[in-house]
PDB file of N, CA, C and O in Angstrom:
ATOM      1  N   UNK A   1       4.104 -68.992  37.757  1.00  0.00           N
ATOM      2  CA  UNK A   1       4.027 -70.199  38.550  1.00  0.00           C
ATOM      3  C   UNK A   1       4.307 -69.869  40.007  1.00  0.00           C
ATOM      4  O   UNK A   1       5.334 -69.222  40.211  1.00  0.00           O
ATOM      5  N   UNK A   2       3.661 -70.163  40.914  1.00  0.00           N
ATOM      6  CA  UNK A   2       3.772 -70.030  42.531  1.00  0.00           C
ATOM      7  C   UNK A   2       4.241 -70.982  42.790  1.00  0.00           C
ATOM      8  O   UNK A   2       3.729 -72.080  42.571  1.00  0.00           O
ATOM      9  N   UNK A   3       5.917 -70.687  43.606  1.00  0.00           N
ATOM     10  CA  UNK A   3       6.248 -71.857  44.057  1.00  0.00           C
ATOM     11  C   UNK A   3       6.460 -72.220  45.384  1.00  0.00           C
ATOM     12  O   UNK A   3       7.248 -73.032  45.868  1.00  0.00           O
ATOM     13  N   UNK A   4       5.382 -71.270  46.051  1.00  0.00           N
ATOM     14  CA  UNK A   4       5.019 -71.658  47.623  1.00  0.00           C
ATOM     15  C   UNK A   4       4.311 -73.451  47.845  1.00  0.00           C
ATOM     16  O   UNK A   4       3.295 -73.701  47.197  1.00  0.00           O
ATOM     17  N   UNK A   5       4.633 -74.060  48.336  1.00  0.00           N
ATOM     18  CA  UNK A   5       3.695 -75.045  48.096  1.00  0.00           C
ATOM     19  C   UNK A   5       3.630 -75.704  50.013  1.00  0.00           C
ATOM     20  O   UNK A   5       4.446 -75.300  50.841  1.00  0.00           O
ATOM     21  N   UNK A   6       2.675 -76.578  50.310  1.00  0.00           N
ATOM     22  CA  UNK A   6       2.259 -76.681  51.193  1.00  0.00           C
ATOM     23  C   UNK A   6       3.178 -78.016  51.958  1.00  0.00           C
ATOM     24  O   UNK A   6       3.247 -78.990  51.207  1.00  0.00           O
ATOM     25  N   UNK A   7       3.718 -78.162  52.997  1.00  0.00           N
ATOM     26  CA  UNK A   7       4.633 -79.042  53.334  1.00  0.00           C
ATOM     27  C   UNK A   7       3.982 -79.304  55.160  1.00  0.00           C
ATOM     28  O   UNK A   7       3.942 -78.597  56.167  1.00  0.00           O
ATOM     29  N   UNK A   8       3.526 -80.821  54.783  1.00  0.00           N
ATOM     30  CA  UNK A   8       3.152 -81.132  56.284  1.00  0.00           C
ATOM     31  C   UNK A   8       4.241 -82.054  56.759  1.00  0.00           C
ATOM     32  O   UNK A   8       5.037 -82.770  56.152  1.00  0.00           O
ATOM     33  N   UNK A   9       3.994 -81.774  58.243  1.00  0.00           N
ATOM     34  CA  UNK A   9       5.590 -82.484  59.046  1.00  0.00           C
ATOM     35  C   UNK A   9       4.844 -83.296  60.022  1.00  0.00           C
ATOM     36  O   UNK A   9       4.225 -82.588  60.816  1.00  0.00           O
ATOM     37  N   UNK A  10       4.730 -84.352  60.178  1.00  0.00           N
ATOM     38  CA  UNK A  10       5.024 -85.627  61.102  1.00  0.00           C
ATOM     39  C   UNK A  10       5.847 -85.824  61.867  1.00  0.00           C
ATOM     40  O   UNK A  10       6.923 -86.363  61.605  1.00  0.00           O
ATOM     41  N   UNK A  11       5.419 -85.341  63.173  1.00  0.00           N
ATOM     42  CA  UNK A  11       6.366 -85.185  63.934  1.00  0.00           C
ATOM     43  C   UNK A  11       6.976 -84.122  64.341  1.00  0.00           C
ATOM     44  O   UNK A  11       8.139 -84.182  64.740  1.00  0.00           O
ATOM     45  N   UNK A  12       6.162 -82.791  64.297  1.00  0.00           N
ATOM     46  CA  UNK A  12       6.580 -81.786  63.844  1.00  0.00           C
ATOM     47  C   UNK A  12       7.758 -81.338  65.243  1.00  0.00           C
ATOM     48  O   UNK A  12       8.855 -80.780  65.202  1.00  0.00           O
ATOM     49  N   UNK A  13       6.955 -81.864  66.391  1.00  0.00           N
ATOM     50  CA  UNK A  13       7.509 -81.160  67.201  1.00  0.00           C
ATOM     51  C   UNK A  13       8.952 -81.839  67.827  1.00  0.00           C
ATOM     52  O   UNK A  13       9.729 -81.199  68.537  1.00  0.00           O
ATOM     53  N   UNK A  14       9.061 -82.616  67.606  1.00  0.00           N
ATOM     54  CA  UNK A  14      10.421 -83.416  67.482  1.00  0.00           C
ATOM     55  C   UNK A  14      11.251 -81.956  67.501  1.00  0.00           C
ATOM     56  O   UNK A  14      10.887 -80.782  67.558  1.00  0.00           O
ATOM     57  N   UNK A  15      12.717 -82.713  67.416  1.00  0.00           N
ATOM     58  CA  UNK A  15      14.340 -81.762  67.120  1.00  0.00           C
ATOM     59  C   UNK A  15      14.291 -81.444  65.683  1.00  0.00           C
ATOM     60  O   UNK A  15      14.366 -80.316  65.195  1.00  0.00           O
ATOM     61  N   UNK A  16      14.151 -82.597  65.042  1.00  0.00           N
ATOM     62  CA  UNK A  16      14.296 -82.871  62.768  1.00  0.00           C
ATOM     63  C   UNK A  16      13.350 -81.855  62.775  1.00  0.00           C
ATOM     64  O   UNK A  16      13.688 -80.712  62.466  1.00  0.00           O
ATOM     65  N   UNK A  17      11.796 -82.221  63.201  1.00  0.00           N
ATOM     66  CA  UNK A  17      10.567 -81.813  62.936  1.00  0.00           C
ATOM     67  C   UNK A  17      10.851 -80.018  62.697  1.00  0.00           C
ATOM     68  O   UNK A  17      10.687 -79.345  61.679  1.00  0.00           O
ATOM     69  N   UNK A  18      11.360 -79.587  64.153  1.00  0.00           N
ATOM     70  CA  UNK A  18      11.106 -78.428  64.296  1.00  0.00           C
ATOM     71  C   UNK A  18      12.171 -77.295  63.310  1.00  0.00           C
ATOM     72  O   UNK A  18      12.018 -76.126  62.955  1.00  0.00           O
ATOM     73  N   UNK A  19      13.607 -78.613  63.044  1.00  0.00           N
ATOM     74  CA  UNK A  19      14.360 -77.721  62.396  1.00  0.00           C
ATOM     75  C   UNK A  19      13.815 -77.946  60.733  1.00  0.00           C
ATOM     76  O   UNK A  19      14.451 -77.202  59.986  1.00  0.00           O
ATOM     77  N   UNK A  20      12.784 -78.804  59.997  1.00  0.00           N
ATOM     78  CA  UNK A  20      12.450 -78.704  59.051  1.00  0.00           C
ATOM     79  C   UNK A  20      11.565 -77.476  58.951  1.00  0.00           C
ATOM     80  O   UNK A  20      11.624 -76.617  58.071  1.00  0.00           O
ATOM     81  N   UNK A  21      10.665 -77.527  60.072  1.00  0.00           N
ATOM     82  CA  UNK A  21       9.643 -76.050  59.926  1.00  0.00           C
ATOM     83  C   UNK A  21      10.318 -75.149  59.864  1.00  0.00           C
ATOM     84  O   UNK A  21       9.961 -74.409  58.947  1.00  0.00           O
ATOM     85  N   UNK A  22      11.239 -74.768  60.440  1.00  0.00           N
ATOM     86  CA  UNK A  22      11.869 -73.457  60.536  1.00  0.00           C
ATOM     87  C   UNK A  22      12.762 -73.182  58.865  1.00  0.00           C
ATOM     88  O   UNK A  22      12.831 -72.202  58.123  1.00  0.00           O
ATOM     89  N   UNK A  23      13.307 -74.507  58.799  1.00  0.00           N
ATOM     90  CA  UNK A  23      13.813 -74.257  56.848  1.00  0.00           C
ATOM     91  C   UNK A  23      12.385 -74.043  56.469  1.00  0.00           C
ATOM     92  O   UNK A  23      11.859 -73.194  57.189  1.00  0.00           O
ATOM     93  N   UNK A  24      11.760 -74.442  55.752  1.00  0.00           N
ATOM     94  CA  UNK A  24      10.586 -74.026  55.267  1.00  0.00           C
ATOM     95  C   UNK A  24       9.531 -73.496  55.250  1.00  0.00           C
ATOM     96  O   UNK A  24       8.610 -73.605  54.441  1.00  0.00           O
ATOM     97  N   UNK A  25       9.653 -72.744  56.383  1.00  0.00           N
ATOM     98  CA  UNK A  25       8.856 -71.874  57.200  1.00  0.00           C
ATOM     99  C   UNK A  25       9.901 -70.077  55.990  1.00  0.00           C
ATOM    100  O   UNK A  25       9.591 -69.179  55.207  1.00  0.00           O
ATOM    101  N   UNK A  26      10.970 -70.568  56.611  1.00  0.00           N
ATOM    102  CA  UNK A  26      11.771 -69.378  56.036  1.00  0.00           C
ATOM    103  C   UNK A  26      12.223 -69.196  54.247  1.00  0.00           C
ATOM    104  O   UNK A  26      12.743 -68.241  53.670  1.00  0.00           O
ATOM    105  N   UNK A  27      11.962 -69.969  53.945  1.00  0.00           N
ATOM    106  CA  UNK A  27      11.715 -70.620  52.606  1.00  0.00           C
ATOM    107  C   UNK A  27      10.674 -70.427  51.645  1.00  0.00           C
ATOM    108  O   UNK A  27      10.655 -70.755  50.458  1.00  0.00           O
ATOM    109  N   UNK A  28       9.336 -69.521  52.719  1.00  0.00           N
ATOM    110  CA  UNK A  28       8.394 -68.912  51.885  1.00  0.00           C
ATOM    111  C   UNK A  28       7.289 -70.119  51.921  1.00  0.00           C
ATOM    112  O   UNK A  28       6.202 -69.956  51.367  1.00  0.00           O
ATOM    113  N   UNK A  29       7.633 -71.410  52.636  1.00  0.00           N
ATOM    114  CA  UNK A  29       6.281 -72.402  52.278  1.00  0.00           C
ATOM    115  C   UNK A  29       5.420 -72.410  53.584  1.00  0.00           C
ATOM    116  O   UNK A  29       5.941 -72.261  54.689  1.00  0.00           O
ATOM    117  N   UNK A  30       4.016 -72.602  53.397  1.00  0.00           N
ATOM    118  CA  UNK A  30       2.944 -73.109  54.235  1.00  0.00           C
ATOM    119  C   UNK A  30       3.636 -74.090  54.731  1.00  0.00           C
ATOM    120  O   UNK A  30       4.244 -74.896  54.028  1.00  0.00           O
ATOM    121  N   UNK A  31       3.600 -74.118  56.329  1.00  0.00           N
ATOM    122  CA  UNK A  31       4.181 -75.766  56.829  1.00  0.00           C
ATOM    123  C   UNK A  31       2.957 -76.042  58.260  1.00  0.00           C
ATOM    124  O   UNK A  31       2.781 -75.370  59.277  1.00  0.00           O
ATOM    125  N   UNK A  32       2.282 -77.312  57.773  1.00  0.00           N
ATOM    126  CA  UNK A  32       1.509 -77.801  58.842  1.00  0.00           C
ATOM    127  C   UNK A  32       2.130 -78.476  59.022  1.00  0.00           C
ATOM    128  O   UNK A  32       3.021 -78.954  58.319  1.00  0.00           O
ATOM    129  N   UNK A  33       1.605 -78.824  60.670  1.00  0.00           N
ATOM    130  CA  UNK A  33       2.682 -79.524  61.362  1.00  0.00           C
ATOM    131  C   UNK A  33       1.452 -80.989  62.367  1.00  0.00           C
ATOM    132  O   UNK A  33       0.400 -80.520  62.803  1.00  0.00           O
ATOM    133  N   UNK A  34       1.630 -82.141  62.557  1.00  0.00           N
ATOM    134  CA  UNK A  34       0.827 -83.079  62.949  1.00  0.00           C
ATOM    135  C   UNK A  34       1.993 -83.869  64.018  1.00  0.00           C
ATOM    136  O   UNK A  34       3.039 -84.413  63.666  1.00  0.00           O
ATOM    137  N   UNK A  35       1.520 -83.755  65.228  1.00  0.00           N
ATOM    138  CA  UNK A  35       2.175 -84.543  66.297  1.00  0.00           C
ATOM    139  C   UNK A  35       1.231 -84.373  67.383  1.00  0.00           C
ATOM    140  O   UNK A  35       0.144 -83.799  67.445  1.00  0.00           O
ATOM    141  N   UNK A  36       2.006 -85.098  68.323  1.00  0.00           N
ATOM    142  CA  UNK A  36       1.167 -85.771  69.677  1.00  0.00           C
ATOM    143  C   UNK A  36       0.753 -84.265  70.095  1.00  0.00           C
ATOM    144  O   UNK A  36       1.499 -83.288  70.037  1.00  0.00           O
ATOM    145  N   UNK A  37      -0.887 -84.285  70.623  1.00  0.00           N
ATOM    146  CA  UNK A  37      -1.659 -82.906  70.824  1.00  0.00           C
ATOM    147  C   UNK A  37      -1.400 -81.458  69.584  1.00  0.00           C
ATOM    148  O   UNK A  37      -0.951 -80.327  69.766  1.00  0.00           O
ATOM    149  N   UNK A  38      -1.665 -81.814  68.950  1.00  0.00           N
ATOM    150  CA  UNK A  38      -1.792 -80.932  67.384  1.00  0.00           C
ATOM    151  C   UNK A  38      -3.303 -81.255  67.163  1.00  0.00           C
ATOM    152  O   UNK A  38      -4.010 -82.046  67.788  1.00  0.00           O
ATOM    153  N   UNK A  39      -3.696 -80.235  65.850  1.00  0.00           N
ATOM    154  CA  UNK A  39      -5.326 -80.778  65.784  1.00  0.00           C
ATOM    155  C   UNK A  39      -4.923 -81.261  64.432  1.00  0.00           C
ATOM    156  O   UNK A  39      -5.852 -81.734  63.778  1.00  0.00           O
ATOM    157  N   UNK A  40      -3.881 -81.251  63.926  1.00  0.00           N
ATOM    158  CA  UNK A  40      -3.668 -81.994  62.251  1.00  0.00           C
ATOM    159  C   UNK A  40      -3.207 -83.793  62.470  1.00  0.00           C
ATOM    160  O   UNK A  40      -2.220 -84.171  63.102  1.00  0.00           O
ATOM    161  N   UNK A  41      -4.077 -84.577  61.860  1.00  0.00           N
ATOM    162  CA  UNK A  41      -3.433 -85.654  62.115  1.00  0.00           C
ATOM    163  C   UNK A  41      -2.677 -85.788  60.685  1.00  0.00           C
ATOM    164  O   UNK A  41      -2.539 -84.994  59.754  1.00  0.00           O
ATOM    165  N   UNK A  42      -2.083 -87.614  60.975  1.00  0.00           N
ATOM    166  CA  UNK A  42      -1.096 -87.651  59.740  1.00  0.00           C
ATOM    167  C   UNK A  42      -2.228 -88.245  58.242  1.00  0.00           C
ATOM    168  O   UNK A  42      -1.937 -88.426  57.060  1.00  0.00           O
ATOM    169  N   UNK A  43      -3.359 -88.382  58.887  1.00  0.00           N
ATOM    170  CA  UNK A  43      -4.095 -88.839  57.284  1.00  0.00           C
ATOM    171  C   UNK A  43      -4.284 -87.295  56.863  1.00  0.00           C
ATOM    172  O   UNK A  43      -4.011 -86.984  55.704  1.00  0.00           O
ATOM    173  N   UNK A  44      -4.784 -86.230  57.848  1.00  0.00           N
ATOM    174  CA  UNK A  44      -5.345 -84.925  57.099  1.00  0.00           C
ATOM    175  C   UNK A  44      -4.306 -83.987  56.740  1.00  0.00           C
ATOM    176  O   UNK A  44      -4.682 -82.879  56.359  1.00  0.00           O
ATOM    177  N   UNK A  45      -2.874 -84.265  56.800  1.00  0.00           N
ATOM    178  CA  UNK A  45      -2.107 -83.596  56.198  1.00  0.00           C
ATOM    179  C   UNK A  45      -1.678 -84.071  54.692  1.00  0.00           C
ATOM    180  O   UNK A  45      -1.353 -83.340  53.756  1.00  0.00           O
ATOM    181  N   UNK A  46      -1.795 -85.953  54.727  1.00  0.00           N
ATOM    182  CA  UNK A  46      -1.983 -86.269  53.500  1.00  0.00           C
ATOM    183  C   UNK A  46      -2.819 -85.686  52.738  1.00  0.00           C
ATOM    184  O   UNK A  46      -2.356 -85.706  51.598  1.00  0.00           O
ATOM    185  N   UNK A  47      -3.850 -85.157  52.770  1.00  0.00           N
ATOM    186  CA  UNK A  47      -4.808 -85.003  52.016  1.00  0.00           C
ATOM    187  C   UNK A  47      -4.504 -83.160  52.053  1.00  0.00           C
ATOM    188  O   UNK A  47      -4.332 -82.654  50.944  1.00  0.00           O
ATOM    189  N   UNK A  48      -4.464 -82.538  52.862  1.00  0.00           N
ATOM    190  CA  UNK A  48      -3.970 -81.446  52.722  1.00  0.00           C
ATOM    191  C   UNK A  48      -2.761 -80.725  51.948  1.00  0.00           C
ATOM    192  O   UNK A  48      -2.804 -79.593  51.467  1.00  0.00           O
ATOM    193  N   UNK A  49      -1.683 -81.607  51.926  1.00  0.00           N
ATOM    194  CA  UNK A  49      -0.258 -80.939  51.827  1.00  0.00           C
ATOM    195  C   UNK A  49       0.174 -81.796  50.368  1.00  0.00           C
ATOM    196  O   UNK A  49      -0.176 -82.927  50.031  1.00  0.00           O
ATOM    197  N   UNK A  50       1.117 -80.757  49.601  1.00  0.00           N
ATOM    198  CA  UNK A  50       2.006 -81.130  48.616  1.00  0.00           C
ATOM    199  C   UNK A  50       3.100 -82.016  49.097  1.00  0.00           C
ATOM    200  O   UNK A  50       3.342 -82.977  48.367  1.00  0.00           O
ATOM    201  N   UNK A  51       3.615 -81.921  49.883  1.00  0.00           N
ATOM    202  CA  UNK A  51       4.548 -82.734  50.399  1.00  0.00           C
ATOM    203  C   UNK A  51       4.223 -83.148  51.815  1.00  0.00           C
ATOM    204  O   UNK A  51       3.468 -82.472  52.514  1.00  0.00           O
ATOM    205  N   UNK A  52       4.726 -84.126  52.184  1.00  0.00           N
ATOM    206  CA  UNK A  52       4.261 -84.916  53.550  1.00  0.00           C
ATOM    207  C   UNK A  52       6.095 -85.330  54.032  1.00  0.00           C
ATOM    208  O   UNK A  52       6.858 -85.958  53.298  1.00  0.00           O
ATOM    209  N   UNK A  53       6.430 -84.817  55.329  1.00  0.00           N
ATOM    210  CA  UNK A  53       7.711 -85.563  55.507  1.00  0.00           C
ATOM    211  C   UNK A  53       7.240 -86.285  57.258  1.00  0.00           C
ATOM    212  O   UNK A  53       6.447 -85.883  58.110  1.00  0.00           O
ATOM    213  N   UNK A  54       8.166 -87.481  57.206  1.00  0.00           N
ATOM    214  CA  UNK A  54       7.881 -87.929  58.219  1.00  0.00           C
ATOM    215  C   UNK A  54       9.158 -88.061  59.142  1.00  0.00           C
ATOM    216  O   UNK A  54      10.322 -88.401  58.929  1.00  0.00           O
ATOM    217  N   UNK A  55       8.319 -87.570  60.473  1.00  0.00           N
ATOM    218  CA  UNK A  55      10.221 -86.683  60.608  1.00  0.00           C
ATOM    219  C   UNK A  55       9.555 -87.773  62.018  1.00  0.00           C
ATOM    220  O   UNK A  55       8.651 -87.205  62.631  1.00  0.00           O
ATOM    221  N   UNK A  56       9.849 -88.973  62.464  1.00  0.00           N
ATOM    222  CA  UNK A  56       9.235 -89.517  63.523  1.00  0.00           C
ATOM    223  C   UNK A  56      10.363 -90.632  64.140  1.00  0.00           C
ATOM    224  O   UNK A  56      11.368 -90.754  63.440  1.00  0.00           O
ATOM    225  N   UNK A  57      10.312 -91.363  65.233  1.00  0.00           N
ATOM    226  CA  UNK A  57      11.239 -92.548  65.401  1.00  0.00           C
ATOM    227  C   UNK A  57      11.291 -93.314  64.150  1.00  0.00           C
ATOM    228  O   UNK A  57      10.482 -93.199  63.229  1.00  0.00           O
ATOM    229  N   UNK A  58      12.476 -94.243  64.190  1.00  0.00           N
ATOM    230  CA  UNK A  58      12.605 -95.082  62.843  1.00  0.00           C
ATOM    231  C   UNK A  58      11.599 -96.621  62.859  1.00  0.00           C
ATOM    232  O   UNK A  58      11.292 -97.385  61.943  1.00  0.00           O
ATOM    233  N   UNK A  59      11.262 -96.635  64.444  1.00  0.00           N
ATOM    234  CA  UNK A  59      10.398 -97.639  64.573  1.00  0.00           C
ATOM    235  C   UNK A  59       9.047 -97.584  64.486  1.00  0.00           C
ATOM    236  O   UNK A  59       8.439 -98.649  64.378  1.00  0.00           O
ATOM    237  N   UNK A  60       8.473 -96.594  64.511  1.00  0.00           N
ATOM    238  CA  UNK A  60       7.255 -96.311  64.130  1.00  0.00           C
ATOM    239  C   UNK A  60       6.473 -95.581  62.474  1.00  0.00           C
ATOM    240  O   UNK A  60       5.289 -95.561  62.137  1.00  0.00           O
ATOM    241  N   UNK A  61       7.972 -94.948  61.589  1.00  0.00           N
ATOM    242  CA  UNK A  61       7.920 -94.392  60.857  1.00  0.00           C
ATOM    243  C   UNK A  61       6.949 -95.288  59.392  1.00  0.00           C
ATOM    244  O   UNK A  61       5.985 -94.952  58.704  1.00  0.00           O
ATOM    245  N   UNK A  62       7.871 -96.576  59.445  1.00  0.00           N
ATOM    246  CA  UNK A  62       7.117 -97.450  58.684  1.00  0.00           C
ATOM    247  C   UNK A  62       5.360 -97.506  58.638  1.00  0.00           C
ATOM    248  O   UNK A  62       4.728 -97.472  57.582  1.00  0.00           O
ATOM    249  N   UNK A  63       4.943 -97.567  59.545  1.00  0.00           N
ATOM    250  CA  UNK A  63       3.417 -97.884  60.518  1.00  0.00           C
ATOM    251  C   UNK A  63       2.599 -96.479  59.588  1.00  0.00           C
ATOM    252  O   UNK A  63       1.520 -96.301  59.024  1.00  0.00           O
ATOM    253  N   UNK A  64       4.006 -95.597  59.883  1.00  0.00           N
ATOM    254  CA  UNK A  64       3.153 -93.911  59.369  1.00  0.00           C
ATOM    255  C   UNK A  64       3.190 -93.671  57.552  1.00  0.00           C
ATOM    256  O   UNK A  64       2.371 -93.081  56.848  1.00  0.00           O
ATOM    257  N   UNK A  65       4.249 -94.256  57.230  1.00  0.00           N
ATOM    258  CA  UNK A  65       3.833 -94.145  55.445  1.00  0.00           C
ATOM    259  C   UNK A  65       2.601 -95.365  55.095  1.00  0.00           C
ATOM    260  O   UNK A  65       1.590 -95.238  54.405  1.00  0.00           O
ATOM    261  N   UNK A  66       3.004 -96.326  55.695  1.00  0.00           N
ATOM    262  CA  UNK A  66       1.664 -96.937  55.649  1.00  0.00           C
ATOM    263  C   UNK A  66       0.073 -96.705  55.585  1.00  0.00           C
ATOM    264  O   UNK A  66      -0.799 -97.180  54.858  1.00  0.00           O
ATOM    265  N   UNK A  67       0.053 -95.786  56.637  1.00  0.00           N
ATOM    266  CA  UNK A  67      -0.724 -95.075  56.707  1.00  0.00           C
ATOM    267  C   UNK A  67      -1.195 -93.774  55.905  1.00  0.00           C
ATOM    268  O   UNK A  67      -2.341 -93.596  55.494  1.00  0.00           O
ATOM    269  N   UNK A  68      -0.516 -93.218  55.807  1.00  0.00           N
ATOM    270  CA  UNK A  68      -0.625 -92.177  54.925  1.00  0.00           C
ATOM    271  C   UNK A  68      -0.572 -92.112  53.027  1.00  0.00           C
ATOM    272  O   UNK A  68      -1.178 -91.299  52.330  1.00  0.00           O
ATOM    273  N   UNK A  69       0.365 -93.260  52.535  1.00  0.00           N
ATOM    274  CA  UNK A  69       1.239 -93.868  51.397  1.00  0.00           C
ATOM    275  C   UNK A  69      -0.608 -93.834  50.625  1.00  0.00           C
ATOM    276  O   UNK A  69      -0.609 -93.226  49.555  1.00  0.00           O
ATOM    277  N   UNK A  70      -1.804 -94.297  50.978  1.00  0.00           N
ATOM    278  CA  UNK A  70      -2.898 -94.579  50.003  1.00  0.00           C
ATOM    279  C   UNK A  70      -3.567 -93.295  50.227  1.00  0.00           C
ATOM    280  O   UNK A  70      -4.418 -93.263  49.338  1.00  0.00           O
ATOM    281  N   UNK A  71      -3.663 -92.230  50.906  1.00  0.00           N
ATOM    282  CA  UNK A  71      -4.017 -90.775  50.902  1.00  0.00           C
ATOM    283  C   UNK A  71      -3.174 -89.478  50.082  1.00  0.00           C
ATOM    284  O   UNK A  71      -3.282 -88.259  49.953  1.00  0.00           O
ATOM    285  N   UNK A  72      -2.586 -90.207  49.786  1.00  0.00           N
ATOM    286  CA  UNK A  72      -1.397 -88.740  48.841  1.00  0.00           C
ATOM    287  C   UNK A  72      -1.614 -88.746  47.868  1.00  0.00           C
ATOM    288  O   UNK A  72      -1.783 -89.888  47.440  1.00  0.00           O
ATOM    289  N   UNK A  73      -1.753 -87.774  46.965  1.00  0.00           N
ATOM    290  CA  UNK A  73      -1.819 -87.876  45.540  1.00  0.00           C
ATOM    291  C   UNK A  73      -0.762 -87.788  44.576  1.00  0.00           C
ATOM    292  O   UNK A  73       0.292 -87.297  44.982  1.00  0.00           O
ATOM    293  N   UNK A  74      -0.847 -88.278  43.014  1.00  0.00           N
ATOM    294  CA  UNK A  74       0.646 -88.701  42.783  1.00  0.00           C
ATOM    295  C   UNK A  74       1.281 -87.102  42.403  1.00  0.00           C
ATOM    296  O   UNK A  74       2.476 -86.958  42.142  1.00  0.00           O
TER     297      UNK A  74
END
C-alpha cells in the first residue's frame, strides 16, 4: 500500500498554509498548493488531491468549502 497521498492547500501561501506544506512536504506527500497568483485553483485541487485543507481567513473560508464541498470525492 503507498501511503504517499496527494494534499492540496488553500491558501497555501499564508503563515498555516506554508507551515502545512512544509509538514507534508517532509512527510513524504505530494502537496499542491492554490492561492492568490498560483496556476492551481481551489476547484482543480478538488478534483486533483486526496485531501483538500483550507488554510484561508475564517471569513471567507465558508464561501471556499462551498465551493469546493460538490467537487471532492467521498
Amino acid at each position: 500500500m503507498n501511503s504517499r497521498i496527494c494534499i492540496g492547500i488553500i491558501g497555501g501561501k499564508g503563515a498555516m498554509g506554508r507551515w502545512f506544506e512544509r509538514f507534508f512536504t517532509q512527510s513524504g506527500h505530494k502537496v499542491l498548493i492554490s492561492d492568490l497568483q498560483t496556476m492551481f485553483t481551489p476547484k482543480l485541487l478538488a478534483k486533483l488531491c486526496d485531501v483538500v485543507i483550507i488554510s484561508v481567513p475564517l471569513d471567507i473560508a465558508p464561501d471556499i468549502a462551498k465551493t469546493i464541498g460538490p467537487r471532492m470525492s467521498e
